[in-house]
MIDOSE-1310 file (N, C-alpha, C; in nm, 2 decimals, decimal comma, always signed):
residues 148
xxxx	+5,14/-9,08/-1,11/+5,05/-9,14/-1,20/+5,00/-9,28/-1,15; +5,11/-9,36/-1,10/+5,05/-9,53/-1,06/+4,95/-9,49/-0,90; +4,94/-9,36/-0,81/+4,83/-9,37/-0,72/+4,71/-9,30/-0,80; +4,74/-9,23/-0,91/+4,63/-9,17/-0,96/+4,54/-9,28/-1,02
xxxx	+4,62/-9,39/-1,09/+4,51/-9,47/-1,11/+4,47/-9,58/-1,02; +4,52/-9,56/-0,92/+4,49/-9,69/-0,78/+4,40/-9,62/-0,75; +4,40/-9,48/-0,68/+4,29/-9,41/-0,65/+4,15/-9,44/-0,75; +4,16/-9,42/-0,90/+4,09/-9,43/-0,96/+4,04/-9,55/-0,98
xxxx	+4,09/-9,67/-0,95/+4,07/-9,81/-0,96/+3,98/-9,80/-0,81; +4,03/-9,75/-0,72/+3,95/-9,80/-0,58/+3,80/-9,71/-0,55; +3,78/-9,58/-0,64/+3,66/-9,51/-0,66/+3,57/-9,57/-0,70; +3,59/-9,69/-0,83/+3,55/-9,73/-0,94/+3,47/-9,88/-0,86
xxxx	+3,56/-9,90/-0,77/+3,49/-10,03/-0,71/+3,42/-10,01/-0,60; +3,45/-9,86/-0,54/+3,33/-9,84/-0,47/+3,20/-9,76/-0,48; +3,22/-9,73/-0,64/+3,05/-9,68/-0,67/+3,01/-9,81/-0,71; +3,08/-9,91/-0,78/+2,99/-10,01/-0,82/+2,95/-10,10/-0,71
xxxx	+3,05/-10,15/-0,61/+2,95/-10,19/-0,46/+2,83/-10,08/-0,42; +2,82/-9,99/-0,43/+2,73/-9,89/-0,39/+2,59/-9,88/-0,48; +2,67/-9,88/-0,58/+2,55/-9,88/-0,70/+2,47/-10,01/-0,65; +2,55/-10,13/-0,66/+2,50/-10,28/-0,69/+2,38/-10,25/-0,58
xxxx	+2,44/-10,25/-0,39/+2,38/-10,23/-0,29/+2,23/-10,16/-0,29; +2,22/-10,09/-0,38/+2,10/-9,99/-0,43/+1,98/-10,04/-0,50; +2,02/-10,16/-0,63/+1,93/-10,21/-0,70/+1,78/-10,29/-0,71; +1,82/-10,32/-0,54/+1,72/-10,38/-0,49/+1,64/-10,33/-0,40
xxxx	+1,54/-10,33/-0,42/+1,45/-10,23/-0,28/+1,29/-10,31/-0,22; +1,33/-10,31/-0,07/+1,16/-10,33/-0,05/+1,11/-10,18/+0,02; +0,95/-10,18/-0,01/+0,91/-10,10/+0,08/+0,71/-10,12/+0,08; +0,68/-10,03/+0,20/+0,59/-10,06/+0,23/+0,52/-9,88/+0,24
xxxx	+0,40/-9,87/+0,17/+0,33/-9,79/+0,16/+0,28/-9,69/+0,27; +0,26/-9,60/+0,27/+0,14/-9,51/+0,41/+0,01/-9,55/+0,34; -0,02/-9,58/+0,44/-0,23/-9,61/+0,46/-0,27/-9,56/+0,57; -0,44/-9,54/+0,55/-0,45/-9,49/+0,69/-0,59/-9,61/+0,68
xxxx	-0,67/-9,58/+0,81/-0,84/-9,62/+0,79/-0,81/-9,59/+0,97; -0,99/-9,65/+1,01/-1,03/-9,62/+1,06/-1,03/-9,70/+1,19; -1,06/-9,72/+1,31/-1,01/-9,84/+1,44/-1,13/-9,95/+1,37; -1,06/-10,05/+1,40/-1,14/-10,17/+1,35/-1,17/-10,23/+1,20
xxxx	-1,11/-10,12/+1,11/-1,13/-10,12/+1,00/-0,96/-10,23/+0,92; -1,02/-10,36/+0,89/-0,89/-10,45/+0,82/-0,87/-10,35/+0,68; -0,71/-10,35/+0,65/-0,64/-10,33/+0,56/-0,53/-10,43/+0,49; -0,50/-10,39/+0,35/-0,42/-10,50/+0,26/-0,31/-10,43/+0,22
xxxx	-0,16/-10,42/+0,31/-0,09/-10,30/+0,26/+0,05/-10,45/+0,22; +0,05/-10,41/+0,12/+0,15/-10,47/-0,01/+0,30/-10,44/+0,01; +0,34/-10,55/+0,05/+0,52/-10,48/-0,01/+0,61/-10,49/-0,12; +0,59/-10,41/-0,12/+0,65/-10,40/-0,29/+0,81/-10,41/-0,31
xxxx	+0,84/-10,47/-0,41/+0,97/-10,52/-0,44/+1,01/-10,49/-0,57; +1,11/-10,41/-0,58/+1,22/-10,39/-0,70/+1,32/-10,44/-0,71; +1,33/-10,53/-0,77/+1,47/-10,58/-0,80/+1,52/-10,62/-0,94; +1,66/-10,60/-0,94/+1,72/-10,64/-1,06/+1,79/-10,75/-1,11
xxxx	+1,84/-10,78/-0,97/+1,89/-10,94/-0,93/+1,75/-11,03/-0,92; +1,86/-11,13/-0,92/+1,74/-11,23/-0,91/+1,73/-11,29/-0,88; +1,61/-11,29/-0,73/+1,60/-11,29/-0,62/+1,49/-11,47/-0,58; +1,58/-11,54/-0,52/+1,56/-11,64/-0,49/+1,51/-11,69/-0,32
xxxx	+1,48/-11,59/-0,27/+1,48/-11,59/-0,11/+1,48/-11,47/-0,05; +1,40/-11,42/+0,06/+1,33/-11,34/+0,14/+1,38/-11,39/+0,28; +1,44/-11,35/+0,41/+1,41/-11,32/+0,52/+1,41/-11,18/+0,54; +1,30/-11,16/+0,65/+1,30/-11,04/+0,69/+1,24/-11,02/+0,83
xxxx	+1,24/-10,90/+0,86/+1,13/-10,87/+1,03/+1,08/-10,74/+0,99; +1,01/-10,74/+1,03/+0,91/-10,65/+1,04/+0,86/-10,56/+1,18; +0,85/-10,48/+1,25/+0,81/-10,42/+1,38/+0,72/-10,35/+1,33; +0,63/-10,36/+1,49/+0,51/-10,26/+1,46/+0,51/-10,22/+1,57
xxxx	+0,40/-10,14/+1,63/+0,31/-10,10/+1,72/+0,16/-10,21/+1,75; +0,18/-10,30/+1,84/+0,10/-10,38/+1,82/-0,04/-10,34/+1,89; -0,08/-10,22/+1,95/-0,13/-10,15/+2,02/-0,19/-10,04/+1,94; -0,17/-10,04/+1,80/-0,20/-10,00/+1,71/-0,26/-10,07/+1,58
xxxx	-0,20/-10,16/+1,58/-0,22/-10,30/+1,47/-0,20/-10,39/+1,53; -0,30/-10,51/+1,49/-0,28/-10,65/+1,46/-0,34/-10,70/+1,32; -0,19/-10,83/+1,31/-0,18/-10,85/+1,21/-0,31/-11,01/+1,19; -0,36/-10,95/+1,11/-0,44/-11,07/+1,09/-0,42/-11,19/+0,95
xxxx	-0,32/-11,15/+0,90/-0,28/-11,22/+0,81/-0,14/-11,24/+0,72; -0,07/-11,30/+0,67/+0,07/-11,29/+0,59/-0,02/-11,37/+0,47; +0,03/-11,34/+0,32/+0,02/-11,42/+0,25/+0,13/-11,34/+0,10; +0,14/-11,44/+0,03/+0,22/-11,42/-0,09/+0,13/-11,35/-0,19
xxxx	+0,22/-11,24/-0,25/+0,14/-11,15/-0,34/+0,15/-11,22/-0,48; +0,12/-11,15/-0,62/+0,17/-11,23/-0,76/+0,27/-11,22/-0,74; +0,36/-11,14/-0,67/+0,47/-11,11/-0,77/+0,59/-11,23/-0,70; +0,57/-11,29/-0,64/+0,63/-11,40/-0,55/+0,53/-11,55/-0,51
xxxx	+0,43/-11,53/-0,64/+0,30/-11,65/-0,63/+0,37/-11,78/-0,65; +0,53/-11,79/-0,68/+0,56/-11,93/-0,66/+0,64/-11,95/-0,54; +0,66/-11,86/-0,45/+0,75/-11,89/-0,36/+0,65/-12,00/-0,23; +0,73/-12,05/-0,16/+0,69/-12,08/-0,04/+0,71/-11,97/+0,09
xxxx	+0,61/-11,99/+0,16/+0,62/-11,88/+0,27/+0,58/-11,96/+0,42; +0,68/-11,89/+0,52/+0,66/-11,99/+0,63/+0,66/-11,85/+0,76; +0,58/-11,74/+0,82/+0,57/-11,67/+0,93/+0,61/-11,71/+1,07; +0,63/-11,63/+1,14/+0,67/-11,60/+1,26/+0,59/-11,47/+1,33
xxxx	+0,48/-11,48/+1,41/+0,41/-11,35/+1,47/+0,41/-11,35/+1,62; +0,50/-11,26/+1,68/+0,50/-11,24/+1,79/+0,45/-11,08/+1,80; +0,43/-11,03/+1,92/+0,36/-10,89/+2,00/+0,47/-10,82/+1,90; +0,43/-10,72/+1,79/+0,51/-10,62/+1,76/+0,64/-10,65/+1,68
xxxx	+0,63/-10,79/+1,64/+0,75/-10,85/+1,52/+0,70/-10,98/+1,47; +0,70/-10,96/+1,33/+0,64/-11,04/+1,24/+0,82/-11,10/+1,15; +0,80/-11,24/+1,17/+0,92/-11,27/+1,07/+0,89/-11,32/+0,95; +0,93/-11,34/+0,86/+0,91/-11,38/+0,74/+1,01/-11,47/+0,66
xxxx	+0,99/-11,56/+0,62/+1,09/-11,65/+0,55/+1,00/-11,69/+0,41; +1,08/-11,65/+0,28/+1,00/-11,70/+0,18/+1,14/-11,71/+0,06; +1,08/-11,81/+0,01/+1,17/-11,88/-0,06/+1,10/-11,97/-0,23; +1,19/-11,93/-0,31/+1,15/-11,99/-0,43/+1,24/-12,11/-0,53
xxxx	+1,20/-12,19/-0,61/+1,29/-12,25/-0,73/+1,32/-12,18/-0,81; +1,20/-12,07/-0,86/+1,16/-11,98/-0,96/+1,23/-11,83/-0,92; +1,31/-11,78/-0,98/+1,33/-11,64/-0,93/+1,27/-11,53/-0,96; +1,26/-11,45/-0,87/+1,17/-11,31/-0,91/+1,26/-11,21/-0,92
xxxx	+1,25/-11,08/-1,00/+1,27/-10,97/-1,05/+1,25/-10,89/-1,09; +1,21/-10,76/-1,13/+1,13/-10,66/-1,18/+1,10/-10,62/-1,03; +0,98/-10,53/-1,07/+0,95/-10,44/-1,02/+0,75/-10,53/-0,97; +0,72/-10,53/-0,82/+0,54/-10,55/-0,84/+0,52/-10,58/-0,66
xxxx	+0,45/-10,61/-0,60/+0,42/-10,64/-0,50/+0,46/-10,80/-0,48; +0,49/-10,83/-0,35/+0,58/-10,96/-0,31/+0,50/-11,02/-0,25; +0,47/-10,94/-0,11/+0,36/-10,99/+0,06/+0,30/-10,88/+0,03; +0,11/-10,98/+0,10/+0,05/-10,91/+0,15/+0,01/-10,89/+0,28
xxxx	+0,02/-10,78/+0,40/-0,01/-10,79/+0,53/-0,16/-10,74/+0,55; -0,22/-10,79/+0,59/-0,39/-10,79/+0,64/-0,38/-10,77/+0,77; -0,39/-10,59/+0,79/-0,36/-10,61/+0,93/-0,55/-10,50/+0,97; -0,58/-10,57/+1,09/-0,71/-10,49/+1,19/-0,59/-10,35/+1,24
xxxx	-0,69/-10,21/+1,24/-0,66/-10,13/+1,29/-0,72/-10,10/+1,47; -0,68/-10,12/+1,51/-0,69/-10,17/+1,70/-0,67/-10,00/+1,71; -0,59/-9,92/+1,73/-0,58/-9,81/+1,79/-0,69/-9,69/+1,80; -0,64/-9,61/+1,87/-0,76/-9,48/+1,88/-0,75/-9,42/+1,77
xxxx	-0,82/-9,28/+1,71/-0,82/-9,20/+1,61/-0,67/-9,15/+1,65; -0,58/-9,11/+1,58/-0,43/-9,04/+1,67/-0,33/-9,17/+1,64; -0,35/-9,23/+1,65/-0,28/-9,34/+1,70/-0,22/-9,39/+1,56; -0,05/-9,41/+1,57/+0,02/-9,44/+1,41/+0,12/-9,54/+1,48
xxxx	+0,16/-9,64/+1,37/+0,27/-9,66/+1,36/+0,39/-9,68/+1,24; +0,44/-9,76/+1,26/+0,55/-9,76/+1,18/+0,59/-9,90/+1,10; +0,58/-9,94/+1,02/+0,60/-10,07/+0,95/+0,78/-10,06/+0,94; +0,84/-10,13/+0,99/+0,99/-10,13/+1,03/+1,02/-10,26/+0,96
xxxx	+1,08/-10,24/+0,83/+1,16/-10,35/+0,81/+1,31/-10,33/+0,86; +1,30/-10,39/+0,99/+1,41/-10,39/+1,03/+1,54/-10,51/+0,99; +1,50/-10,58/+0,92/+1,61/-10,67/+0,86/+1,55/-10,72/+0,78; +1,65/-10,73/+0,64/+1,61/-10,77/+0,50/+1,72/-10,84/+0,46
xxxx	+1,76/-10,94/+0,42/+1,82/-11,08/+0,42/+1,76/-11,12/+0,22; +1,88/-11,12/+0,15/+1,79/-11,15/-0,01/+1,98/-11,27/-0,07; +1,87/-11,37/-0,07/+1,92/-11,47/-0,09/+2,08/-11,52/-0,05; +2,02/-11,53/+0,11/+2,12/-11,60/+0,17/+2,26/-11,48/+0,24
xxxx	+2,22/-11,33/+0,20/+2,32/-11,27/+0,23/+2,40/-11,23/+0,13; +2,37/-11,31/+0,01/+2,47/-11,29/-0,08/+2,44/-11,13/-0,17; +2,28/-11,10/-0,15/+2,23/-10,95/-0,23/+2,20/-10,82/-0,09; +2,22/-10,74/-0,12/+2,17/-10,60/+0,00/+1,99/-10,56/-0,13
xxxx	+1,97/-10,48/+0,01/+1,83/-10,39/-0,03/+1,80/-10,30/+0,06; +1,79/-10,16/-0,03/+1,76/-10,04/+0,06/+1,61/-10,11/+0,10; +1,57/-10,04/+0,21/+1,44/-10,07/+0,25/+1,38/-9,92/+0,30; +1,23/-9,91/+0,28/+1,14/-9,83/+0,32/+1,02/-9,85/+0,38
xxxx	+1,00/-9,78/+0,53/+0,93/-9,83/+0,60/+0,78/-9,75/+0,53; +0,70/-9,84/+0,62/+0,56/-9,76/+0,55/+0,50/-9,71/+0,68; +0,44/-9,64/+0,69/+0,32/-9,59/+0,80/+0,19/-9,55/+0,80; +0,13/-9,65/+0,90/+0,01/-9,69/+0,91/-0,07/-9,60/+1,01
xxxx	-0,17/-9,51/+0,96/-0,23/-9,42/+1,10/-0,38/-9,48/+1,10; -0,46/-9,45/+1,19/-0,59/-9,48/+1,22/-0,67/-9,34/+1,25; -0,72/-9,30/+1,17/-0,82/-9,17/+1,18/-0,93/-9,17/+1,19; -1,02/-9,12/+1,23/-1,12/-9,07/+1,26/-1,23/-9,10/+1,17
């Protein structure tokens, strides 16, 4: 009986780290357009916690895209925002007094479509950092094609 409820005490605390891990989400849309044609693709943010700070990176295909812009969406209109744009990784640092939560768009990326018709990439948030380490967030990448 005393491992049946240790077992059940240690189940208990790993759906609720798992659950917790889950609550927060960024992600970034599929868009497409045309070569040369600027786009405004939004990353949207779900959260439940309450979220006081953003780092993150971003990869692309820069042979496909350039970014012609970072800027803060509503849903993060009080934070401060400070970029990093190198060939194919965009960093991001944004930070608030004010905490955000719910569900709405955070960043907006303004990026020119550079590539041929065929030509896609991948919006990779490859590291997502929410307030200091102390919150996780699933993330979803978006993908950007250029058509014809």
């Amino acid at each position: 009986m005393k491992y049946r409820l240790f077992a059940l005490f240690g189940l208990l605390l790993f759906a609720s780290a798992t659950a917790h891990a889950q609550n927060n989400s960024l992600s970034f849309p599929d868009v497409s357009g045309r070569t040369g044609q600027e786009l405004v693709i939004p990353l949207q943010g779900s959260f439940t916690d309450d979220i006081n700070g953003i780092v993150m990176t971003v990869l692309y295909n820069p042979n496909v895209v350039g970014i012609a812009d970072v800027s803060l969406a509503e849903g993060a209109s009080d934070f401060s925002l400070e970029t990093n744009l190198a060939a194919g990784q965009l960093r991001v640092a944004m930070a608030g007094a004010n905490s955000i939560t719910g569900d709405g768009a955070i960043l907006n990326l303004t990026v020119r479509l550079v590539g041929p018709p065929g030509a896609a990439t991948v919006l990779d948030i490859a590291l997502a950092v929410l307030n200091e380490g102390d919150l996780t967030a699933s993330r979803s990448n978006g993908l950007v094609t250029v058509i014809r």
